[in-house]
C-alpha positions, 0 to 999 in steps of 0.5 A: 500500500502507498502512501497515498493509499494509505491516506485515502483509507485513513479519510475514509475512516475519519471522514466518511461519517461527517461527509455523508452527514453533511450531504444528509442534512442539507439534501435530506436524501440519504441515498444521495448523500451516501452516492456523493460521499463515494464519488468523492472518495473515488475522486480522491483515488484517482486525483491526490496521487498526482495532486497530492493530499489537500490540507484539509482533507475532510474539507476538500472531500465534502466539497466534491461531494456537494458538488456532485450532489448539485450536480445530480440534483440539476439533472433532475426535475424542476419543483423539490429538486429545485428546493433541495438545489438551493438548500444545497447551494445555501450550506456550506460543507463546513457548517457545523450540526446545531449542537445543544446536547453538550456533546462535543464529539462529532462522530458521537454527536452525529450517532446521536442524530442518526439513531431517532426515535421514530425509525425502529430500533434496528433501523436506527442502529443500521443506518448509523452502522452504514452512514457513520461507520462505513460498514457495507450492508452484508455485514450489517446484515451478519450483524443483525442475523438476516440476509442482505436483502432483508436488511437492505430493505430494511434500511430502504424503507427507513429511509423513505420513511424519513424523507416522506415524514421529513423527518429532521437530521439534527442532534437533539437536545440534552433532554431527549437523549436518553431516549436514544442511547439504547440505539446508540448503545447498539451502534457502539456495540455492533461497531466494536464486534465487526472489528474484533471479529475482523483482524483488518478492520481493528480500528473499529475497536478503537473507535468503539472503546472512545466514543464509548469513554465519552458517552460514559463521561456525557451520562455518569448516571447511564449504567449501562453505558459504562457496562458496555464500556466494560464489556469492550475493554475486558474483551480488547484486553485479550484480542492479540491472543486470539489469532496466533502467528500465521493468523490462525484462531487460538481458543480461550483455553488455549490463550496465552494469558499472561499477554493479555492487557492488564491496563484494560482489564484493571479499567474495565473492572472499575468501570463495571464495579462503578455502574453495578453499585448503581443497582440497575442491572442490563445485559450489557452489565453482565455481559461485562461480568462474563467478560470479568470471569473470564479475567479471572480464570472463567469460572464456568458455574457462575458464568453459566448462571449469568448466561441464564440471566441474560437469556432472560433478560435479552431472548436472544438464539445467540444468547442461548446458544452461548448458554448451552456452551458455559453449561458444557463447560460446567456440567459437560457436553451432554448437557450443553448438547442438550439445550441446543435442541430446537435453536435456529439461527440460519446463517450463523456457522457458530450454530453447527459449530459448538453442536461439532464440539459438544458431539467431538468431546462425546466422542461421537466423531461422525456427528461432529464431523457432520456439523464441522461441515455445515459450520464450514459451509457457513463461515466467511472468514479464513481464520475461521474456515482454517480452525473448521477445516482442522478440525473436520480433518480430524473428526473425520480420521477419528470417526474412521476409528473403532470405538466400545460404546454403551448403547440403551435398548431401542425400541423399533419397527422392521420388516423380515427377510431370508435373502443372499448375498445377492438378493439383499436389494430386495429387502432394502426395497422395502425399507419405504414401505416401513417408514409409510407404515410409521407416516400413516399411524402419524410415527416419527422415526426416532433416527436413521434407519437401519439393516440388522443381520440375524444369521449370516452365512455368506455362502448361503442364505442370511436372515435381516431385518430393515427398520426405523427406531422409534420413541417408545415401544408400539403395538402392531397386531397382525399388520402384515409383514410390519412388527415392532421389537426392541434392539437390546441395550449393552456394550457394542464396538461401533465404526463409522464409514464415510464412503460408499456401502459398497466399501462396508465388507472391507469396513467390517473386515477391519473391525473384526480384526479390530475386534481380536486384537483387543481380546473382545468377542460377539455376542453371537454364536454358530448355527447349522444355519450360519452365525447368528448374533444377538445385534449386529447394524448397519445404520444408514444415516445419510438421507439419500434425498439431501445427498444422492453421491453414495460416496459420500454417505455415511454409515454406523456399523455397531455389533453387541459385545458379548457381556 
């Protein structure tokens, strides 16, 4: 980057916001205004190269920008565009905002007028976000957890609101801020994340923090203010941790903590001490308490109980899903693993993400290799998407690995049939009709279906069921080839393949050999008609209608061990 690049980016930071305000307040077309502002930057691109950086930068990028939006206006038709021309001609660039809120800085003075009470609360942060903070409208939208479109139509029609209502682009006065500091709150908030989670955009953090400083000298008695002050400096505090050397995600626990800034932690918990004596408790403030524990040494069960709180306090899937990872810590994955039943957050890879985790430390590797995936067809940034394709890597491998496993009595519905080798297909035809029987009588699967060997002779004839496992145990009386049974709990070896069925043989092969040389046997025995076993599944757990390329299915072969 030249020189001069460098320059036009650091414009870009400090001055977009007070270009576009100043085209906003004189046009009252916020469209206009963001359109103007870029052509103006795009001017810089091309002339301070070869006419050098103007000593006022700020100054000569309004102006162009002015012009250019006199310019439009002219090409458009006479009546308000005509009146909107000579408000353009009438201000100068350098005119100030009135200002009778006692707020001194510019860029917090300017949040403050685009965060109006009357434009929805989202609105409000999103507009603010794109004029002030320059942010584009995907990450406005990953911000929020809606699509693009979603978000710029919502930002559509709260600009069309403000020009169809007129409504003014002023700061307002002292005693009408408060009714505007949650939005602006929320500016600060989701400024602060879009840098922290974006390593180039790091200055956001910085802007975050001081804007956030002022707001709390401005409203001592707002305590969320300084809970949110808190929140950004305990979080700050860690931020060169958690990317290593070649830019790869470091995770808390394996954080080098030593290296984390002990200036911001000891500022943030003073701020957070001050505000929580102010006895009026919000989620920014215990945010900030997590934040705190964490400081100390992240005490799971107490930041468990705060995650509660907070779910309470702000219904949030994010919150929820953050929940289920402090109990995780706290009282295991199973437990987090449970909670995380019914959550929804489409779009957000983190989602798929902590499920991996919780199914990898459960050892059930072919699940959390699953949800790695999903996760990994999620993220967008390459930090991330390096840490998925690691671990995606290595579930996979250990899902390949036998495992001993305790598996409770399952309740099931299948069908019956003496086939060879070459006739299975035939049963596996009939595995439709199964799943109708369950759809007719308004049955749910309790998970994939499954093919169980009874008796094997391979030379010969073998004995199989194909089923569906169910809840709970049902009753079928004389419903044709249907019946229902339970497969019996106890210890079973289990291996998953990730591949074609075809490769299942080879798969079993080794599982046998697996078998032996750990000194285990089957629950099974030999009959004149073949080995007959006490439970030996194929589970089929790949839906066939989501992913057509065999190779790619995945299967659980589990055999019972013998007690």
């Amino acid at each position: 980057m030249t020189s001069v690049d460098a320059d036009v980016s650091a414009a870009f930071r400090e001055e977009w916001g007070h270009v576009v305000a100043t085209l906003i307040r004189v046009t009252g077309d916020w469209d206009l205004a963001e359109e103007c502002a870029q052509e103006a930057f795009a001017a810089a691109v091309r002339q301070w190269p070869v006419e050098g950086v103007p000593r006022k930068p700020g100054a000569w990028l309004t102006t162009i920008a002015r012009h250019r939006a006199t310019d439009r206006i002219r090409r458009e038709a006479v009546g308000a565009a005509k009146l909107r021309e000579v408000a353009v001609t009438m201000h100068e660039p350098s005119e100030p905002l009135v200002n009778d809120a006692g707020i001194e800085d510019d860029r917090l003075r300017l949040i403050f007028t685009c965060c109006h009470p009357a434009l929805a609360f989202e609105a409000q942060v999103a507009l603010a976000l794109r004029t002030l903070a320059g942010l584009g409208m995907a990450e406005i939208a990953r911000a929020f957890l809606v699509p693009e479109t979603t978000m710029a139509r919502r930002v559509g029609r709260a600009k069309a609101k403000i020009r169809n209502a007129g409504i003014p682009y002023r700061v307002p006065p002292a005693h009408l801020l408060p009714e505007r500091t949650t939005a602006v709150l929320g500016v600060l908030y989701l400024m602060f994340n879009e840098g922290y989670s974006t390593p180039v955009r790091r200055a956001l953090c910085d802007e975050a923090i001081r804007l956030a400083r002022l707001l709390v000298q401005l409203m001592p008695d707002e305590p969320e203010a300084g809970g949110l002050l808190a929140l950004m400096l305990l979080h700050d505090s860690r931020r060169d941790t958690r990317l290593d050397a070649d830019g790869d995600v470091v995770l808390l626990a394996d954080q080098d903590r030593s290296r984390w800034d002990a200036t911001q932690i000891a500022e943030g918990r003073a701020v957070l001490a001050r505000v929580m004596r102010l006895a009026r408790l919000g989620p920014y403030q215990l945010q900030a308490a997590i934040a705190d524990s964490h400081a100390a040494g992240s005490d799971w069960p107490l930041i468990a109980r705060l995650y509660a709180q907070l779910a309470v306090a702000v219904p949030s899937p994010v919150i929820r899903l953050n929940h289920a990872a402090a109990v995780a810590m706290a009282e295991g994955p199973a437990a987090g693993l449970a909670l995380l039943d019914g959550l929804d957050i489409p779009g957000y890879h983190l989602l798929p993400a902590t499920r991996a985790d919780f199914l990898r430390r459960l050892g059930r590797h072919a699940e959390a290799a699953v949800a790695y995936e999903r996760a990994l067809g999620l993220a967008t940034a390459q930090a991330d998407r390096r840490f998925l394709t690691r671990r995606l890597t290595e579930t996979r491998g250990r899902a390949m690995e036998p495992s001993v496993i305790e598996r409770a009595a399952q309740p099931y519905v299948g069908i019956r049939r003496t086939v060879t080798m070459q006739t299975i297909p035939e049963i596996a035809d009939r595995m439709p009709a199964v799943f109708a029987w369950l759809t007719e009588r308004g049955i749910e699967p309790a998970g994939a279906p499954f093919f169980r060997y009874l008796v094997i002779d391979m030379a010969g004839e073998l004995v199989m069921e194909a089923g569906f496992p169910v809840s709970a145990p049902i009753s079928v009386e004389d419903d044709g080839e249907v019946f229902a049974d339970v497969l019996p709990a106890g210890r079973y070896v289990s291996v998953t393949h990730l591949g074609h069925p075809g490769e299942l043989l080879g798969v079993t092969k080794r599982l046998n050999e697996w078998t032996d040389a750990q000194g285990l046997r089957w629950d099974a025995e030999q009959t004149p008609a073949g080995d007959k076993f006490a439970c030996r599944l194929e589970i089929y757990k790949t839906d066939p209608r989501v992913q057509s390329d065999m190779s790619q299915w995945e299967t659980e072969l589990a055999f019972k061990l013998a007690d």
